[in-house]
Each structure stands twice: as structure tokens, then as C-alpha cells.
N, C-alpha and C positions, 0 to 999 in steps of 0.2 A: 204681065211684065212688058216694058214697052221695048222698042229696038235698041234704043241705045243704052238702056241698063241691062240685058244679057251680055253684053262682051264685059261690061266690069268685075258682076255674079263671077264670070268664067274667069279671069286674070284672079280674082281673091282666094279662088279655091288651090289654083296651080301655086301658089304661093305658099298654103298653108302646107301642101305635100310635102314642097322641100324641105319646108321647117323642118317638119317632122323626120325626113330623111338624114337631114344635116344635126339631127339629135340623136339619132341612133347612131348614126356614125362615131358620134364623140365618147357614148357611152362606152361602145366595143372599143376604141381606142383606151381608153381609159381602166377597161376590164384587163387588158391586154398587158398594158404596163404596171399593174397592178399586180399579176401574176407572174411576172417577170421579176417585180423587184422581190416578192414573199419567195421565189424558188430557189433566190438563194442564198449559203448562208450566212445565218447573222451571226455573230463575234458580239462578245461584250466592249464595253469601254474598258479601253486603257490605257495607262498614263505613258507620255514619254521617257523612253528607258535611262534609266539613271544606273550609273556603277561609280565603283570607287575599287582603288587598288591595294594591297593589304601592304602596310607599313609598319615599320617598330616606331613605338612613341611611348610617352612613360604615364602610365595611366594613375591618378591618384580614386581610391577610392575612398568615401565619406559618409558619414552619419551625420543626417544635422535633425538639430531640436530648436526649439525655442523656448525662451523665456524674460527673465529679469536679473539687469542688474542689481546686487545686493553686495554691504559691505564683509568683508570675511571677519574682520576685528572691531569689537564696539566697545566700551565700557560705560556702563552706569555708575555714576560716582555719588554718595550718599555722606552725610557728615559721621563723624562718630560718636560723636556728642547731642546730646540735646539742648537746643539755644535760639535764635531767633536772629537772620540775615541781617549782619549790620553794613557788608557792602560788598557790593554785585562787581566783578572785573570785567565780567565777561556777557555776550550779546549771543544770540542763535546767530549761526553761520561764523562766527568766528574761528578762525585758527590758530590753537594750542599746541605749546610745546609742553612736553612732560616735566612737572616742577611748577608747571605756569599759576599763579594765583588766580581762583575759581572765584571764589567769596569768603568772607568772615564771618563768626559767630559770635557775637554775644551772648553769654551765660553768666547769672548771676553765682550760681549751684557752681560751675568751676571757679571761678574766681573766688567763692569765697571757701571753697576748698583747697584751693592753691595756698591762701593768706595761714588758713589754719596748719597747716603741712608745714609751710615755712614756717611759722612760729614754734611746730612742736620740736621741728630740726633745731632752729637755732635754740632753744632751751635743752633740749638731747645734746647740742655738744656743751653746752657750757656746765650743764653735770658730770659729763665727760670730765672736765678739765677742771670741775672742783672734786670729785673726785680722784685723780692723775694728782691735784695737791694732798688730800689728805694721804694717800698712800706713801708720798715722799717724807712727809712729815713722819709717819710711824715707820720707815724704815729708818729715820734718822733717829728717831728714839729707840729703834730697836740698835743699831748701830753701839749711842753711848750707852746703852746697858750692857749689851757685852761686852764691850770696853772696860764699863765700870765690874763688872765681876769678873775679868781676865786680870786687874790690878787688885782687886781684892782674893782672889786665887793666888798671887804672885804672893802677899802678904803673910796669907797664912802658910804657903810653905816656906816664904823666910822665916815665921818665926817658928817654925815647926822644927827648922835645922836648929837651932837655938840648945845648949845645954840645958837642957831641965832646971839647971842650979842658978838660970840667969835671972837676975832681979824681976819679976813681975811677968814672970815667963809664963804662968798660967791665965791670970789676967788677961794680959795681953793676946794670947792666942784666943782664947774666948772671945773676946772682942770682933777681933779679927773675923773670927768663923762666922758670926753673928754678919758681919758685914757682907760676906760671901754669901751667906743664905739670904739676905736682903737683895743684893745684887741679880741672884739668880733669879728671884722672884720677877725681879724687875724686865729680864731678860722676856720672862712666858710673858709676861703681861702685853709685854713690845711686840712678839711674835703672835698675840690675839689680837693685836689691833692691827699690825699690816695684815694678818687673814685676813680681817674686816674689812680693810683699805681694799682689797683685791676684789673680796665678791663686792663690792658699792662700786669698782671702777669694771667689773664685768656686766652688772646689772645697767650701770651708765651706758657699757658702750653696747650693750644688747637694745638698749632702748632707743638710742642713735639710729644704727642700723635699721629698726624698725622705722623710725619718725624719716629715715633718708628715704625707706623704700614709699612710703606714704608719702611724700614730697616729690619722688622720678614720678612716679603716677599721675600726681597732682599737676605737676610741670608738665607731663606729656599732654595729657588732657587738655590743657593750655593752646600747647602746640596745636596740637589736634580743631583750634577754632577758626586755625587758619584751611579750609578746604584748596586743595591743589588737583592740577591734573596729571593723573596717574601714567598719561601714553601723549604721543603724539595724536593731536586728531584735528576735525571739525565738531565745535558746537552743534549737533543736531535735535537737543530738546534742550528746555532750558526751563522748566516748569516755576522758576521762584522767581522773586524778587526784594527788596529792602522791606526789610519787618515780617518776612514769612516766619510761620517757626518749621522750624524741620526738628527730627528727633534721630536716635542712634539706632542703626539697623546695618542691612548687608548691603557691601558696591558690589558688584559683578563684572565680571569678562565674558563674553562669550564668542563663538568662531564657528562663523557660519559655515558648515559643509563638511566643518570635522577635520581629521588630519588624514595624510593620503592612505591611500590602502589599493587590495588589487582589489582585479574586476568585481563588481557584486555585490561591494561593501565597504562601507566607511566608518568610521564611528567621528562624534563631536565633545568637544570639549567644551569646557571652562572654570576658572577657580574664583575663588570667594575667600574676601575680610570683609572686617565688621564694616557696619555701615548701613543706613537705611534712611528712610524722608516718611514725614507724617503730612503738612498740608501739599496744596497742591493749585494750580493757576494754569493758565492755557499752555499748551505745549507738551506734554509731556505725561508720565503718569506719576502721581504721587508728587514727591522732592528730588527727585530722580534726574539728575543732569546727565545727559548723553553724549560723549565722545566718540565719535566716528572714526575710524582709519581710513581714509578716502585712498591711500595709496593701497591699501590690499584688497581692492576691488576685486570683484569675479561676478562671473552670473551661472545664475541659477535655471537651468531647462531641463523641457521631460524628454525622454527619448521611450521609444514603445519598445513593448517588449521582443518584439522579433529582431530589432537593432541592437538591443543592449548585449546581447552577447559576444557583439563586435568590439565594443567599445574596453577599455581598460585604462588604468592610471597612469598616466606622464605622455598619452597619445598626444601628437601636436592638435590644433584648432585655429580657426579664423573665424573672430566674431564681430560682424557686423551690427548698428543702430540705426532705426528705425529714423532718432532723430539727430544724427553724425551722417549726412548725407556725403558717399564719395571715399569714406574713411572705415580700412579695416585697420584688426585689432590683433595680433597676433594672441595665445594663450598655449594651454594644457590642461587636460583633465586632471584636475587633484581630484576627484572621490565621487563614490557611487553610494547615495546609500542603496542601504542592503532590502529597504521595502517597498512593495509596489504600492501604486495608486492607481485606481480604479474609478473611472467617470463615463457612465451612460456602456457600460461594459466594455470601456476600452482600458487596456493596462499601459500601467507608463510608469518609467523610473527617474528617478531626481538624480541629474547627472551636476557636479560643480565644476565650471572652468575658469582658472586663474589666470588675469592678464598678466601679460609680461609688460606691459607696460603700461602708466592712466594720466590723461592728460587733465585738463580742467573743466573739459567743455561734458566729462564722463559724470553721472547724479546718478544714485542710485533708484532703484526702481524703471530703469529704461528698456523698454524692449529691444531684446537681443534675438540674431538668429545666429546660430552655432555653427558651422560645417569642420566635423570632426576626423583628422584623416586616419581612416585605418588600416590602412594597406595601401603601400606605395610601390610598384612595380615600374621599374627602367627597361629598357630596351625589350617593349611587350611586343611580340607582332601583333595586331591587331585590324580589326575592321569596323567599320559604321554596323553601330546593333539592330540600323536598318536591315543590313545585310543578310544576319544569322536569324534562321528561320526554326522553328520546330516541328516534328512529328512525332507526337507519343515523346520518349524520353532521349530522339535522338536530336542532335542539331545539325544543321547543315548550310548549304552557302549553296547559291546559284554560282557556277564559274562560266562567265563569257570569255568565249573567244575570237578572232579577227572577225569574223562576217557575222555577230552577233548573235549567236546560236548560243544557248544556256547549256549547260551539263552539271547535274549534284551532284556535290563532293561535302559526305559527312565530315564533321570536325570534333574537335576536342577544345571545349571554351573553357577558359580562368576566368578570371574579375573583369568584370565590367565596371566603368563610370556611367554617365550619363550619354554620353555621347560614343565611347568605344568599349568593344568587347575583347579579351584577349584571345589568341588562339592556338592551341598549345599543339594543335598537330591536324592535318589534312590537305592541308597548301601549304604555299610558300611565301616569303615576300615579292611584290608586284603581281603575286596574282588578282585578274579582273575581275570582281564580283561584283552583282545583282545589285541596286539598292531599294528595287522598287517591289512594291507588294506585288504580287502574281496573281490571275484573275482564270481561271475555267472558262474554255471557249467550248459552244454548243451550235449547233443548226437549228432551224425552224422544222426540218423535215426531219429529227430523230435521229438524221447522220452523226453518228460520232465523230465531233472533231479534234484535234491536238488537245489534250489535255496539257494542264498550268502545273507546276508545283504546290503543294500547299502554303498556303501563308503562314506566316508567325511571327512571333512578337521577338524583341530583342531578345539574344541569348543572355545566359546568368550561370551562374554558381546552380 
């Protein structure tokens, strides 16, 4: 190594030492603070503290379902007659008043049952009334034969007073008597022929009365080609049109949801005349016109079965659409039925609720959401369901006070909503409680530290 490269050898080396010194240094610094921060201890996260103060407020509680609007009142309307549509009044979506003209039939089968009806009528009365003459006539002949034998009666007891000694007094009386027996004869003959007059004018008018009641029939049937509509409604099917044939069968009513009843159960109606449809065309089933009641709207939703025991008939509701954006609907429960349904093993019952009100913009078939109220409580004390906490079966409330110190104070809770619980005994009103979930604080070194309350979820029933 030459002179002048040993002094640099030497400065590189004095160099690398500090390094190294100036590394260990950092490391024990680093150990240091290290051990410092782990000694002491840790606490969990937790949220800044939230309270709220206990207040009366009127808390509504609710059941909601969902489902579909459906009309309560429909009628299918069917002709009574069998005949073939000679002309259509009416369009799908139209609205009818009840009386309104549906369509016509043409039937050849009534008409010319109608022509034969009246023909038998008018021939039935006019036997009647030849009849009603012959009977006049044999009263009238019965008439002068009694007549004629009360004057031949008269004769023979004149001349019956007559002295025996009077000229031709035997003669004469003979005569006479002969004329009386004639007379009387004449009399029964009179009185065979008005009997006879009687049964021909009871037989006429028995047969009248028949040929009339064959003629109302005839005529109804008539009537009957004229189809009308039974209710108010909407045209909602309309399955015919000019030159359908339709035949005679059953119209129907039905009512969706039934009539009201309590909790648990409903039953449904509807009644039935003649009436029925044979062809059939888009819209509809069979010949079958459909009248809607668009004013007795309601909707139809499931409610599960852990709710339905809450619920019952004439409870108020507010039902909302899905596609009535901004617009509630005031109602009431009309009816439960009485069976469940079952899908993927959940149970659910078919609750109906009837608007109190329906505007135009309302169709049936729209999704509804229901909120049903079943208990309405005024002046609840109550609290944020934040607040009411559980352990096992008891509830409770963190209460803060000035310097924010917690202290439990078990309670006694009523009904809750969604937002509030009520509290029927443990504090008072304006007292401070808790609203924030509580959290277990611990050390790193095993020290026990402050324990937290238990957490829980909102109180309830």
C-alpha cells in the first residue's frame, strides 16, 4: 500500500463504525418506544356518545303486507237466450251505468215463438167471447121458457078454479096442462144448454189463461234479446262481437274478500241467475262480459303469521302504490280469511283492505304496500329503541348524568314502533339516556379494566 492510500484505508473504516453505532442507537430507541406504547392500556373503539332524553309522544304501532289491487265487485253478464249478436253498444274500458244497453240478440226460435204465443192468445180470447155469446144466448132462452111455463102454470090454475059445470072445462084444462108439461120441458132443455154454455166459456177461459201464460214467457224471452248491465261498472272483458252466437247459461256476481268478519276469518259471497256464453273471441272467457266496480276497490296482501294475530276487522290502514308516486290512500280491514298459505315454508294469511276512497289514476292489479295500525298509544313516555338494551329477559337503559357517568336503571317497556319504545316504569320524563351501543374495555397486560354494559337490541313486547 503506498503513503497516500493508508490515510484514506483509515478515514473509511472510522466511517463504517459510526454507521454502525448510529444503527444501534435507533434500533434501542425504537425498542424503547415500542415498549412504552404496548405497556399501556389498550381500550376498544368507540363511538361518540349519543343520548336522548325520555319524552311522551303518541306512538302508532303497525303491521304491513303487501300485495295487489283487486276489485271487490265484478259481474259476468251472459245472455238468457240462445241467439247470435246483432249489435254491440259497448267497447272494453267503457263505463256503464246499470240498465245500460250491452248488446242485442237475434233469435229466430224466439221470434217465432213469440208470433205463435200471440196467435194462440188472440184465438184463446176470441173463444172466450164466442163463448161469453153462446152462454148469453141460452140464458136468454132459458129466461123465456120460464117465462113461458110460469104463464102456462098461471092458466092451468085459472082454469083449475073454473066450476067443473063450465062449458069445456075438461078440454080446456087438459090443454092447458099439456102446455105446462111442454113449457117445463122446455125450461130443463134451457138449463142444459146454459150448463153447456158455462163449461165452453170455463174451458175458453182456461185455455186463455194458458195461451196468456205461453205469450208472458214468449214476450219475456223477447225482452230478454235485449242484454243490459246489471251494476254500475267498467267494461273489463268483452269477449263478443256482431254475429257471435252466445247461448243461455249462468251471469254471476262475485266479492272479492268476502263480507267482514273478526280476526281469523272471513267468508265470500255471490249470487247467481240464468245466463251463460257458448263462443268466444279475445278478451275474455267464453261469452262472458265483465263489469267491474272500480269504486269498490281494495287490495289484497299477505301478512305472516306471527303478525296476523295483531291484526282484526275495521283496524284503520294507509296504502301506498308502487305506481301513485307521493300519494297515500287511506282504508280499513274488511276480512281475514280464515286459511293459511304456505310458500318455501313461510306461512302467511290473505288480509283484504277497502279504500275509503279511489281515484282514476287507481287499476287494478297494482302493487300495494299496506301499513296497518294496531295499536295507537297517546301521551307514551317513551325512548329511542336505541336506547333499551337487554340481558336475559330483563330490559334496561343506560342513565347519564351531568359529568357523563352511565348508571342501569332496569325498566318496564310497552309497544314499540319503529323508532320508539314505550316505557311504563323505571325513570321518568327528561331523563338522560344512553343511545349508543356500549363496547368492553380490556388491557394488553391482563389488567382488568372498566367493564361496559351489555349491548341489546331495541326493546319490545
Amino acid at each position: 500500500m503506498s503513503a497516500e492510500a493508508a490515510p484514506q484505508t483509515a478515514a473509511r473504516k472510522k466511517r463504517s463504525r459510526w454507521a454502525i453505532i448510529a444503527v444501534g442507537v435507533l434500533v434501542v430507541i425504537i425498542a424503547v418506544i415500542a415498549f412504552v406504547v404496548l405497556a399501556q392500556p389498550k381500550k376498544a373503539a368507540t363511538s361518540t356518545a349519543s343520548t336522548a332524553a325520555a319524552s311522551t309522544r303518541t306512538i302508532d304501532v303497525t303491521v304491513s303486507g303487501s300485495g295487489t289491487s283487486v276489485a271487490a265487485d265484478s259481474v259476468t253478464v251472459n245472455p238468457q237466450i240462445d241467439g247470435t249478436v246483432k249489435t254491440l253498444s259497448v267497447s272494453v274500458g267503457d263505463t256503464v251505468t246499470a240498465g245500460d244497453t250491452l248488446y242485442t240478440i237475434s233469435s229466430d226460435t224466439v221470434k217465432s215463438s213469440y208470433l205463435q204465443a200471440k196467435g194462440s192468445l188472440l184465438s184463446s180470447k176470441q173463444s172466450v167471447s164466442s163463448a161469453r155469446s153462446q152462454l148469453e144466448v141460452a140464458e136468454s132462452k132459458l129466461y123465456s121458457a120460464k117465462t113461458t111455463k110460469i104463464q102456462a102454470q098461471k092458466k092451468v090454475d085459472t082454469l083449475a078454479s073454473l066450476p067443473t059445470t063450465s062449458t069445456g072445462y075438461s078440454y080446456n084444462l087438459k090443454i092447458a096442462k099439456r102446455e105446462l108439461h111442454a113449457a117445463s120441458e122446455g125450461v130443463d132443455s134451457a138449463e142444459i144448454d146454459v150448463h153447456t154454455a158455462e163449461l165452453g166459456l170455463s174451458t175458453a177461459l182456461a185455455n186463455k189463461q194458458t195461451s196468456q201464460s205461453s205469450y208472458d214467457t214468449a214476450n219475456k224471452k223477447t225482452g230478454e234479446t235485449v242484454v243490459t248491465a246489471p251494476i254500475d261498472g267498467v267494461i273489463t272483458a268483452l269477449p263478443i262481437s256482431v254475429g257471435s252466437a252466445v247461448s243461455a247459461g249462468t251471469s254471476s256476481s262475485s266479492s272479492s274478500g268476502g263480507s267482514s268478519s273478526s280476526s281469523g276469518g272471513s267468508t265470500s259471497s255471490g249470487s247467481s241467475t240464468t245466463g251463460s256464453s257458448s263462443s268466444s273471441t279475445s278478451g275474455g272467457s267464453g261469452s262472458s262480459i265483465t263489469i267491474t266496480d272500480m269504486g269498490s276497490m281494495q287490495v289484497e296482501i299477505t301478512v305472516s303469521e306471527v303478525d296476523i294475530p295483531k291484526v282484526s276487522v275495521g283496524q284503520k290502514a294507509v296504502v301506498t302504490f308502487d305506481a301513485i308516486a307521493g300519494k297515500q290512500f287511506g282504508g280499513s280491514v274488511k276480512s281475514i280469511l280464515p286459511n293459511a298459505t304456505t310458500s318455501s315454508g313461510v306461512v302467511n294469511y290473505t288480509v283484504y283492505v277497502k279504500l275509503e276512497s279511489v281515484d282514476q289514476t287507481l287499476r287494478t292489479g297494482m302493487t300495494a304496500t299496506v301499513d296497518i295500525a294496531t295499536q295507537h298509544v297517546t301521551d307514551a313516555l317513551a325512548v329511542p329503541n336505541s336506547a333499551v338494551r337487554t340481558e336475559g329477559s330483563t330490559k334496561y337503559v343506560l342513565v347519564v348524568d351531568g359529568s357523563g357517568a352511565t348508571q342501569r336503571k332496569d325498566v318496564n317497556v310497552g309497544v314499540s314502533d319503529d323508532t320508539y319504545t314505550q316505557i311504563l316504569g323505571g325513570i321518568t320524563k327528561g331523563t338522560i339516556v344512553s343511545t349508543e351501543a356500549v363496547t368492553a374495555t380490556t388491557t394488553s397486560r391482563g389488567l382488568g379494566g372498566p367493564g361496559g354494559g351489555v349491548g341489546g337490541g331495541p326493546g319490545g313486547n
